[in-house]
N, C-alpha and C positions, 0 to 999 in steps of 0.2 A: 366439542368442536369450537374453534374460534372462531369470531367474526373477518367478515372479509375474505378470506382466501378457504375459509372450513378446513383447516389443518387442525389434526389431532393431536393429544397432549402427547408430550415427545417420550421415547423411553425412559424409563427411568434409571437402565444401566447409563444410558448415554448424557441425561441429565446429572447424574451423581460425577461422571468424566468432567462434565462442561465446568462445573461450580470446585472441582477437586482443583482440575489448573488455574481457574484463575484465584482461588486460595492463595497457589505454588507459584505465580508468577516469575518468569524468569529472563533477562533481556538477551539483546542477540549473542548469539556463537555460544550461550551458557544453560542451552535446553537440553541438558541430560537429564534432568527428573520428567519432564516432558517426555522429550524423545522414548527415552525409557518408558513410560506409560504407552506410549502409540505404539514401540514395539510388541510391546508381550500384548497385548490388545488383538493386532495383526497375528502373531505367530499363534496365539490362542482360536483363534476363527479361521485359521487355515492358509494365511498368506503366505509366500514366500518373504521374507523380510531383510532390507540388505540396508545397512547405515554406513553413516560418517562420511556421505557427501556432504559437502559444504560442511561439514566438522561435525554439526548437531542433525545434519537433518535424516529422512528414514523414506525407504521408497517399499511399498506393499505391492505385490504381485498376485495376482491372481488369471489363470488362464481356466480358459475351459472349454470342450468340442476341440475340434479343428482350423478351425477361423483360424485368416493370418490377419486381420485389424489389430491397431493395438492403438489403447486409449491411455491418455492421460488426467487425470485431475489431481489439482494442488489445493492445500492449506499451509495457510503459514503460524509460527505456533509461538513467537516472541511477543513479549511483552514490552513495557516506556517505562524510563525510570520517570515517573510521578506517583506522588505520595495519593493514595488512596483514599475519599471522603464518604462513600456511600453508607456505609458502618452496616450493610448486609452481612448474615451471616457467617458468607463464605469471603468475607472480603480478604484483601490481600493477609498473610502475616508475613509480607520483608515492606517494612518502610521502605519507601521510597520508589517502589516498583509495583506496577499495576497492570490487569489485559484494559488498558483508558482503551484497544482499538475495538476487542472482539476477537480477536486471534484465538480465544479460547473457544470461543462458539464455531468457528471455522472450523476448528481442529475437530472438534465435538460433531459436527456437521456430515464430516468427511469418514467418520470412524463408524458414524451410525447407516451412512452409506456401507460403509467393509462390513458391517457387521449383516445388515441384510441381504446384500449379496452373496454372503457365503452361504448364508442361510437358504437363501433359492434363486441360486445363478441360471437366471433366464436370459443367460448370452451364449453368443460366440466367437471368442476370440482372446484378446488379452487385455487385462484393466493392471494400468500402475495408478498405485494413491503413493502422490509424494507431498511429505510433510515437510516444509522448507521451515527452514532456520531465517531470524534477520532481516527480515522484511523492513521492518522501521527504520532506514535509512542505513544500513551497510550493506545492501544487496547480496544477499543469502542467493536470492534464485541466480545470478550470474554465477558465484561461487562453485554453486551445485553444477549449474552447464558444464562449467572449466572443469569437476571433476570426472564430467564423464556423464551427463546423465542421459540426454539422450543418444548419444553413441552407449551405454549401458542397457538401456532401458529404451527402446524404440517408441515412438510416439507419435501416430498419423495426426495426430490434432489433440490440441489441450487447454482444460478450461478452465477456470478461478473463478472464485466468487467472495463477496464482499459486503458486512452486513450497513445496511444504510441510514442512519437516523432522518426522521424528516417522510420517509414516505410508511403507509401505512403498513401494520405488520404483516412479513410475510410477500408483500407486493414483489414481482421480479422486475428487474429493470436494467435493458441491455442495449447498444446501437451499434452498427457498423462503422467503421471507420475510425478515426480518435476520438478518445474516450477519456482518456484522463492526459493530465501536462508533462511534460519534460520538466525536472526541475533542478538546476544548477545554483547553487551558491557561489560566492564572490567573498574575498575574504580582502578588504583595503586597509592599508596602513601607506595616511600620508604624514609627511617628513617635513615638519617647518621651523623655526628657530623659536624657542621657546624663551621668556623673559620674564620682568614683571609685568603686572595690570596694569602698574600706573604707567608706563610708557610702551604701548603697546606699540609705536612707530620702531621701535629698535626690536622686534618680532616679525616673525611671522605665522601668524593664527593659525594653525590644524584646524581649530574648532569652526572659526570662519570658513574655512575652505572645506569643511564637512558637512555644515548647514548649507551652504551654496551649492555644494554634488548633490545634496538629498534632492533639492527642489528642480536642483538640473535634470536629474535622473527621471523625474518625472514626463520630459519630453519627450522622449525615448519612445514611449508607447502611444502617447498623442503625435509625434512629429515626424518620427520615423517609420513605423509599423500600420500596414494597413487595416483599420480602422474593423474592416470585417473577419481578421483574424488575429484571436483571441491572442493577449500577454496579459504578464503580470509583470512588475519591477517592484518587489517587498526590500526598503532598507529594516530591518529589521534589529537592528545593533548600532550603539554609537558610544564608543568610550575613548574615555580622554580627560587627562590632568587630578587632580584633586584639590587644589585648595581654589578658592574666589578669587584671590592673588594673583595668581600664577598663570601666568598663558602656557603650556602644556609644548613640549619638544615634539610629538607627537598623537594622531588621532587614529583609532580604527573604525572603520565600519564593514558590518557582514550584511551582505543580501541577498536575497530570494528569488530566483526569478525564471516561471514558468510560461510553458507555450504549448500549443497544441499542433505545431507545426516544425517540421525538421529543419526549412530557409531560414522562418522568422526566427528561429533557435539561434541559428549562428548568426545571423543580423544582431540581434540582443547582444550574445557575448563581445562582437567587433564592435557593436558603438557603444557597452557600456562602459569596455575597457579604453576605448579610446577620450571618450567623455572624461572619464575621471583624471586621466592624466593630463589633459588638454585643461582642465577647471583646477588644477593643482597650478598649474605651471602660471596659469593665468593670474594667480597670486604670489609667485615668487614660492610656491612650496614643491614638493616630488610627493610621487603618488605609486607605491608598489602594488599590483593589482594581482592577485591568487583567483586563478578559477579552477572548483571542485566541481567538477564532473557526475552530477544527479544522475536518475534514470530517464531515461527517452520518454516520447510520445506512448504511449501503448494505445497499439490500435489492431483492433477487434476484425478478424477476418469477413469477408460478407458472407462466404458458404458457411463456414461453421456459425455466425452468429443467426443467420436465420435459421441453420437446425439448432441451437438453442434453443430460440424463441418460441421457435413449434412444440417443441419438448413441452416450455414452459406452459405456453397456451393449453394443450394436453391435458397438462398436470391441475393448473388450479384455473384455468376458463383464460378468454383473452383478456377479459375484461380488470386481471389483477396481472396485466404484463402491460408493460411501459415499453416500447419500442421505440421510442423519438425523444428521449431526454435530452437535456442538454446536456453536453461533454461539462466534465467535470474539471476543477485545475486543480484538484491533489494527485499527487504522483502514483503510482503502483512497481514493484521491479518485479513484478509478472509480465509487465513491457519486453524485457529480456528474452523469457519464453516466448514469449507472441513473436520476437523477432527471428529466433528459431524452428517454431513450428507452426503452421496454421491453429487456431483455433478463436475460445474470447473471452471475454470476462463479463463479470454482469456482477449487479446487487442484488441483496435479499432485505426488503425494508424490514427498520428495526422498530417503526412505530413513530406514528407523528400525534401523538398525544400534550396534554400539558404535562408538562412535570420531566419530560424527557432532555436527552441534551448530546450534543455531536459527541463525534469521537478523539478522543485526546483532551479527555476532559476528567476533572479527578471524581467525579459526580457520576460518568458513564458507567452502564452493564447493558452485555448483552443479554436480550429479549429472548429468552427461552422458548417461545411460543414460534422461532423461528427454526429450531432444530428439528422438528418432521420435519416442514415442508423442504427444507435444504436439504435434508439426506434423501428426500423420498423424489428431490430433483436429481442430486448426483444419480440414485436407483434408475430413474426413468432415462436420462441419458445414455448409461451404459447402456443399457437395454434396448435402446431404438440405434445407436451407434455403433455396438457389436451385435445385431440384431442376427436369430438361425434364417438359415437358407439365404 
């Protein structure tokens, strides 16, 4: 048993799964050796098995009794292209692709759920497990909606889950309301006359006009945005010219910028677009402003996240459930689902030890020690959620 939550050591079919994909790593829309593993996995233990929503992804069925409830829970099963450091075992073998999130433990999490369910389906009614494709930023779960999922596959309410660095192993951790940011990118290219250094008066500096939006864009969330609802404004990118000489024709910059609110969202995109062209112009340069389209707030229903929470509490006591964390600013396009169907999301702490480290990190693995207790939460939800009589 381990400490803190007394979760027991995980199976070892379902360990030998966890460490085989993140071996296999594979990035969005390219999880056919995945997918392929979660299917025969499923068809092997009794599922129904139906694929190639969202290109890679795979939906598990299992019904049983008469119940007409029907549940849903997701994993997502892609991996980041970054090059791999941990030099474990099972670490990656494709340079440059890694599970940096956990996507492998999720999947691993979710299968070791199908696998005891089938084993002693103490429900009634219907469980889909859908393994989504793409999560790391080309939204897999939208894709899968658009192909039909829950008009396929009906779904009274649906849950996710998300391993957490920073809290101790195993811990759950879930709130009502917004939970993770919105997060839209900005993609700028401003236009100014480019020359020599030595007579920068016969220019006009991009570079100038890009240092000056950087610190402008800063006001944004001090000057505009109310103080008690959370932004972000990340410039994150700034390229332009090459030699010390040359004042540069042109400058780009990319930025990041999340909310936990659907006003403050579109507040951001109007003043930062207008900012920028408004701080261009102001030097005599143009400013073409691109906005890409991130995933939404995702925000956690009340009724299903307090039946989570009980689930949770149930399962490993109250005292390893977090119910008032702070909203998070990383994104999720499990937001999408949420905005389709009631349900919520929540974490599974990965361990807040020394020696550990977030995720999207080329150092990262996921914490094995968190595969019961996540499958043996998926088990406990279906179970109180398609519950007999």
């Amino acid at each position: 048993m381990d400490e803190g939550t007394g979760q027991q050591q995980p199976d070892e079919e379902i360990l030998a799964i966890r460490r085989d994909i993140h071996r296999h790593p594979e990035l969005a829309y390219e999880e056919t050796r995945t997918s392929d593993l979660v299917a025969e996995r499923l068809a092997a233990w009794g599922y129904e098995v139906d694929r190639g929503l969202g290109k890679t992804g795979v939906v598990g069925t299992l019904k049983r009794g008469e119940g007409s409830r029907r549940l849903g829970i997701r994993a997502d099963m892609d991996a980041l292209p970054i090059h791999e450091t941990t030099n474990l075992p099972y670490a990656s073998v494709h340079s440059g692709k890694m599970h940096a999130c956990g996507h492998d433990g999720h999947t691993a999490m979710l299968l070791g759920a199908a696998k005891a369910l089938a084993a002693n389906p103490d429900f009634d009614g219907t469980v889909h497990l859908i393994f989504q494709p793409a999560e790391e930023g080309y939204a897999g779960a939208r894709r899968m909606i658009d192909d039909g999922l829950f008009r396929r596959f009906p779904c009274d309410a649906v849950f996710g889950m998300h391993n957490l660095p920073g809290y101790p192993t195993g811990k759950l951790v879930l709130r009502p309301g917004p939970f993770l940011a919105s997060a839209d990118r900005f993609q700028v290219t401003i236009e100014g006359v480019g020359g020599h250094g030595a007579v920068p008066h016969k220019t006009v500096d991009p570079v100038v006009v890009a240092a000056s939006t950087v610190m402008a864009l800063q006001t944004i969330v001090a000057r505009n945005i109310d103080p008690l609802r959370p932004a972000v404004v990340t410039v994150g990118a700034i390229k332009a010219g090459e030699a010390a000489n040359v004042i540069p024709e042109e400058a780009e910059m990319r930025l990041s910028v999340r909310s936990l609110d659907r006003e403050v969202r579109m507040e951001l995109r109007k003043r930062i677009a207008a900012l920028i062209v408004a701080q261009a112009e102001s030097y005599g340069a143009k400013a073409r402003v691109r906005l890409h389209e991130g995933y939404p707030v995702l925000v956690n229903h009340e009724k299903e996240t307090a039946f989570a929470a009980a689930v949770a509490k149930e399962l490993v006591g109250a005292e390893n459930v977090d119910t008032d964390p702070p909203p998070v600013m990383g994104s999720e396009d499990f937001a999408y689902m949420l905005e389709e169907r009631p349900g919520a999301y929540l974490f599974i702490g990965n361990g807040d030890g020394e020696g550990g480290c977030m995720v999207h990190n080329p150092g990262y693995d996921f914490n094995d020690r968190c595969l019961t207790i996540g499958s043996s939460f998926w088990v406990r939800l279906v179970e109180r959620f398609l519950a007999k009589g």
